[in-house]
C-alpha positions in Angstrom: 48.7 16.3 41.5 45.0 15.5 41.3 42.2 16.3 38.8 38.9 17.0 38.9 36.8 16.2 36.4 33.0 17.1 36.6 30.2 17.0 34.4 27.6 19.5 33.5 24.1 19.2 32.2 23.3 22.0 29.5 19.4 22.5 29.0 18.4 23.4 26.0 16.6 27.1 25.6 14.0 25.3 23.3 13.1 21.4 22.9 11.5 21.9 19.3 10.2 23.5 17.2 7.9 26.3 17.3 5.0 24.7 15.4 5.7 21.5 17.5 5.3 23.2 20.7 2.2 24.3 19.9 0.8 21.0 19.0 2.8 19.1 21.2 3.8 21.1 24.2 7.2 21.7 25.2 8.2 19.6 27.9 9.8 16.7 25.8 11.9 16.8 22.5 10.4 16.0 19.6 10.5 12.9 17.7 12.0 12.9 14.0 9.1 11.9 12.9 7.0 14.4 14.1 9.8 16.8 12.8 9.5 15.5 9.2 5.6 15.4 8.7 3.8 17.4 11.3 2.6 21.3 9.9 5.4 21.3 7.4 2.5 21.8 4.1 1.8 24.8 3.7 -1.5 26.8 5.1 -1.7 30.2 4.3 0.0 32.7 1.4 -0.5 31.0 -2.0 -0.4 33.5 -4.8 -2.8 31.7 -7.1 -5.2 28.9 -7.4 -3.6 25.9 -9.5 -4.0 26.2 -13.6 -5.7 23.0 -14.0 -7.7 23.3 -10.8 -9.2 27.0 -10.5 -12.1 25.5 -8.1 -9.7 24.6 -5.4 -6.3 26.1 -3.7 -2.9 23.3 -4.2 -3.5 22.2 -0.4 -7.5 22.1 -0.4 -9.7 20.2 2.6 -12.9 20.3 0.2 -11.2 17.6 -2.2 -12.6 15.4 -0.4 -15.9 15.1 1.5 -14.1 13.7 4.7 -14.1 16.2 7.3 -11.8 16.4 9.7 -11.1 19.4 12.8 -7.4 18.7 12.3 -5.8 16.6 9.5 -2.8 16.0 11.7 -5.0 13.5 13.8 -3.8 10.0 12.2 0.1 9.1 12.9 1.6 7.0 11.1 1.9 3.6 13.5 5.4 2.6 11.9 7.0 6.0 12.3 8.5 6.6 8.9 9.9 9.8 7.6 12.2 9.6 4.8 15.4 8.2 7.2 13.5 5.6 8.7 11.8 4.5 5.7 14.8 4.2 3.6 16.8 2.1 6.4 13.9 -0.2 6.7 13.0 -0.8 2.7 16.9 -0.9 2.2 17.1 -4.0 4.8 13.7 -5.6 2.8 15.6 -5.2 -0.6 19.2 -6.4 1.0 16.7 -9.7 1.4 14.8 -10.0 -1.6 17.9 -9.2 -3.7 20.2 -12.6 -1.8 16.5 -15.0 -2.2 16.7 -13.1 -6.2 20.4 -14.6 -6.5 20.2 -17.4 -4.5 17.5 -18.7 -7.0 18.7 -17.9 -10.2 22.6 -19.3 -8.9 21.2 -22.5 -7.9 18.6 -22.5 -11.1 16.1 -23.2 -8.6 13.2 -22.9 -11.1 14.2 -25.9 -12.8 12.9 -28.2 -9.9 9.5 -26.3 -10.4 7.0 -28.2 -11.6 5.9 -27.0 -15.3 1.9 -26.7 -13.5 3.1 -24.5 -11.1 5.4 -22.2 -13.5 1.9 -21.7 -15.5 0.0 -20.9 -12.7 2.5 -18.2 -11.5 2.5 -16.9 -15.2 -1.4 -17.4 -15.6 -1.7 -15.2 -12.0 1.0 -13.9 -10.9 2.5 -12.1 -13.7 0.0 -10.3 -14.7 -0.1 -8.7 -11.0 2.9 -5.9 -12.3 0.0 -3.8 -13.8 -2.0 -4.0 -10.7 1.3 -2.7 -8.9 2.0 -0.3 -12.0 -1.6 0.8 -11.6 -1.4 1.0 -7.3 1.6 3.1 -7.9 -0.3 5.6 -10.2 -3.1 5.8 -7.6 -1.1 6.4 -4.3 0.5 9.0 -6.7 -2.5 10.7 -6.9 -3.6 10.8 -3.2 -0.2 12.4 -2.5 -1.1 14.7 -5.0 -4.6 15.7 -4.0 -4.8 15.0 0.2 -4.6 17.2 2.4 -1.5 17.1 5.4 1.6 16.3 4.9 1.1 13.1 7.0 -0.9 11.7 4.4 0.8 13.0 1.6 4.1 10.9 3.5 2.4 7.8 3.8 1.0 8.1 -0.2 4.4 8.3 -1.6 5.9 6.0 0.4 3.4 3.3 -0.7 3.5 4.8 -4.4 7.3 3.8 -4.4 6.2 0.1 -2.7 3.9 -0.7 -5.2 7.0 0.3 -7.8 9.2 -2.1 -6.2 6.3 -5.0 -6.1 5.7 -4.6 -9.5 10.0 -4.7 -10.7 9.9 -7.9 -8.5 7.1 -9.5 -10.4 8.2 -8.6 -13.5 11.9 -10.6 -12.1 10.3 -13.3 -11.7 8.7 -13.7 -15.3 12.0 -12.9 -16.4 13.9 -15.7 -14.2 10.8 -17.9 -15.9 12.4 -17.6 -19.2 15.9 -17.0 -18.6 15.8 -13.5 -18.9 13.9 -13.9 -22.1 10.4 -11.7 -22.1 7.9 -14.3 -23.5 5.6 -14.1 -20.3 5.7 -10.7 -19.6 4.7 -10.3 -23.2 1.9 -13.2 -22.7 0.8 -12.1 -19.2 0.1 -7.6 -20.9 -1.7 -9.5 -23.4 -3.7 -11.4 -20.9 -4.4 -8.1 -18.7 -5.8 -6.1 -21.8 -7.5 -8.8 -23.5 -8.2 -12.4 -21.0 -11.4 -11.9 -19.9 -11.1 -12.9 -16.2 -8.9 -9.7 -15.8 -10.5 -7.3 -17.6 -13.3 -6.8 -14.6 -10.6 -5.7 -12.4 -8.5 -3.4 -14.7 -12.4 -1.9 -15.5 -12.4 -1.4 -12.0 -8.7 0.3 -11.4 -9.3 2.3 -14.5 -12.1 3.6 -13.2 -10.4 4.1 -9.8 -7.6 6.6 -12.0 -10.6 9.0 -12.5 -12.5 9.7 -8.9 -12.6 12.7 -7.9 -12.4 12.2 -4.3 -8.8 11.5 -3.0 -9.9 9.9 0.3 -12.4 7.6 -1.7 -9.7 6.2 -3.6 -7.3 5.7 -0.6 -10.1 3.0 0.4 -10.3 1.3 -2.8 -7.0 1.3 -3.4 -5.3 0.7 -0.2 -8.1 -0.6 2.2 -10.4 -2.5 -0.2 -8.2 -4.3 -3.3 -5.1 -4.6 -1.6 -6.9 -6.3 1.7 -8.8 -8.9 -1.1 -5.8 -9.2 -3.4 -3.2 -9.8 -1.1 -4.1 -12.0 1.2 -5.7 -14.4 -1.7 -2.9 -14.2 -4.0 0.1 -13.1 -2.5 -0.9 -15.8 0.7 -3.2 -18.3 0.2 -2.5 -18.8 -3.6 1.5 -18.9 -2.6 0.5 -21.5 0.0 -1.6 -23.5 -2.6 1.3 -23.2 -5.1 3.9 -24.2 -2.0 2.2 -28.1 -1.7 2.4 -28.4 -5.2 6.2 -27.7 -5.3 6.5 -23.8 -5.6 8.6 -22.9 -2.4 10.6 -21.0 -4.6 8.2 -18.4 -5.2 7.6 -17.9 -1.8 11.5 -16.8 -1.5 11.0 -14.4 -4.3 7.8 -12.8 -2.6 8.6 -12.5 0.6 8.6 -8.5 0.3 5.3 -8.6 -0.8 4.1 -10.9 2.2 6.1 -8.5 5.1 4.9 -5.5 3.3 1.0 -6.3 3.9 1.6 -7.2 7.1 2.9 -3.9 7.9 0.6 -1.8 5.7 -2.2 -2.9 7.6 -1.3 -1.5 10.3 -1.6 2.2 9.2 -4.9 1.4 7.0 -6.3 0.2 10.8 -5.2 3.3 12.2 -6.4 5.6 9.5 -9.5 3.4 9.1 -10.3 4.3 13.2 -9.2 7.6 13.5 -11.5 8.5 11.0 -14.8 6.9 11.6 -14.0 8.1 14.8 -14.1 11.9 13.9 -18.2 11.8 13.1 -21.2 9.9 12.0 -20.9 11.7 8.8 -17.4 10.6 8.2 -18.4 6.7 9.4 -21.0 6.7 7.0 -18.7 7.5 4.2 -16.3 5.3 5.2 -18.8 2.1 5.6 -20.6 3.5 2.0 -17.2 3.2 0.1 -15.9 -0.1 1.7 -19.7 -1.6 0.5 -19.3 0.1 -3.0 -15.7 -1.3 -3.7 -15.6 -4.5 -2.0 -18.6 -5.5 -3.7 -17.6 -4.5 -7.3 -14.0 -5.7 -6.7 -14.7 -9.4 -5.0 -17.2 -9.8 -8.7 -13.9 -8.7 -10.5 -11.8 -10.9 -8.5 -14.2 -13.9 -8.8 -13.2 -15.2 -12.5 -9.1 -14.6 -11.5 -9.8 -17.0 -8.4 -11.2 -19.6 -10.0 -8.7 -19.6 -12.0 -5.9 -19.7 -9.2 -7.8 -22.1 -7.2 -10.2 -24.2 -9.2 -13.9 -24.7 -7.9 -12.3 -23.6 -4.4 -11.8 -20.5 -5.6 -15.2 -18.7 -4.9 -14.9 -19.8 -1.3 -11.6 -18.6 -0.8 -12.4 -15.5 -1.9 -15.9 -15.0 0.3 -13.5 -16.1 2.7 -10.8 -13.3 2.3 -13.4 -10.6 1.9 -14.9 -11.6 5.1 -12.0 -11.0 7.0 -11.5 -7.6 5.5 -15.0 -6.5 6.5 -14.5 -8.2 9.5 -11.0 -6.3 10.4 -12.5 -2.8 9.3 -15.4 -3.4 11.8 -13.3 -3.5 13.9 -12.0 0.1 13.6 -15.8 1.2 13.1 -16.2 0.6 9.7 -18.8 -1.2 8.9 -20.8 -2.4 6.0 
């Protein structure tokens, strides 16, 4: 008796989506991503115009005075919807949680230097409300942009900038054994220290522009390209010769997560100084407006990180931020 097996090759009626096709065409499948952010806000049939904003419709382009012929322009570089995002972050965290353990098993911090425990409490500590306050702003863009490719990308770094600042505020506890002296000392210092209270002028200010776009570049392209490659790198390094490889282990998630985020801000950054003139100028006018204000906030906290160096290192880092925006045709 013999058998015949064969094989058959069913081809789907439809490849994706209808709203896909359109954008897309319809001679491949879709990706997941582009299944989870492409067209999915809503466009047309809303019954009123928000309560507390009777100027502008929820989803509104004129929020901000970037102009765009379609929204859906910039991709996200890394890909992530919801399923990708989550694998990846779990991953990060499986890390950060064995260097968390590892540390506090082997009491690790008791081989740190007591210079180099007061410098991560003098600077480091205090960083939770910068996160607190990055969280509250990406918040907001997700809030007010427009697309639902932005408003993926906003929460997603709203719920980073929630998990930087729990793993700062670890690592003030591990300093204490799980006591909350310098996360006590380090509020006090952000709401009364003067070397911080140019910045948290600054980020308090940032809560209240109007402009949703503006802010994603002060937030996400302007502090976070000064604050963390001087702190989060170059002051980790400093603290590193001095005896303070353990705090490298414990911020390792902050140091893969910039390194990542960049890529998107670049990609953002190009696609829209690409759209127009108009849109470049804005673009180059905000980088010059936030970058200056922000490296005179930033001058007093890196003098205090890195001593008379501390100027330089910061014209230094700021450089290289204007430097990797020119290069997407921002510049200033």
């Amino acid at each position: 008796m013999s058998i015949e097996i064969s094989a058959k090759s069913i081809t789907p009626v439809r490849l994706a989506y209808g709203n896909l096709e359109r954008r897309f065409g319809d001679k491949k499948p879709a990706s997941r991503y582009q299944e989870a952010v492409y067209d999915i806000q809503p466009t047309t049939n809303f019954q009123y115009r928000p309560l507390w904003d009777k100027n502008h419709d929820i989803y509104d382009v004129s929020k901000t005075a970037i102009v765009m012929e379609d929204w859906y322009s910039f991709a996200d570089p890394r890909q992530y919807y919801y399923g990708s995002y989550t694998i990846a972050r779990a991953k990060q965290q499986e890390v950060a949680e064995h260097n968390f353990a590892f540390v506090d098993k082997r009491d690790l911090f008791d081989a740190v230097p007591e210079a180099v425990k007061q410098a991560v409490r003098n600077i480091l500590i205090p960083l939770r409300h910068v996160e607190w306050a990055a969280n509250m702003n990406n918040c907001q863009i997700t809030d007010e942009c427009y697309g639902s490719n932005f408003s993926s990308v906003g929460m997603f770094n709203a719920m980073d900038r929630l998990g930087m600042a729990q793993y700062v505020t670890r690592i003030g506890l591990l300093l204490d054994g799980n006591e909350e002296a310098t996360l006590d000392a380090a509020k006090q210092a952000w709401m009364e220290a003067p070397q911080w209270q140019g910045l948290r002028h600054a980020i308090e200010d940032m809560f209240v522009l109007d402009d949703w776009f503006e802010l994603m570049v002060a937030q996400n392209f302007v502090l976070d390209g000064l604050i963390f490659p001087l702190l989060y790198d170059r002051f980790e390094k400093k603290l590193t010769q001095e005896g303070g490889s353990t705090i490298a282990m414990l911020t390792e998630f902050m140091d893969d997560w910039y390194k990542e985020t960049v890529r998107w801000t670049n990609a953002l950054a190009k696609v829209t100084a690409k759209e127009s003139a108009e849109n470049q100028a804005l673009l180059s006018g905000w980088v010059a407006k936030w970058t200056d204000r922000l490296s005179v906030a930033l001058e007093p906290i890196a003098i205090e990180a890195f001593g008379d160096d501390g100027a330089n290192e910061l014209v230094e880092v700021k450089a290289e931020l204007l430097d990797r925006l020119a290069k997407q045709g921002v510049t200033v």
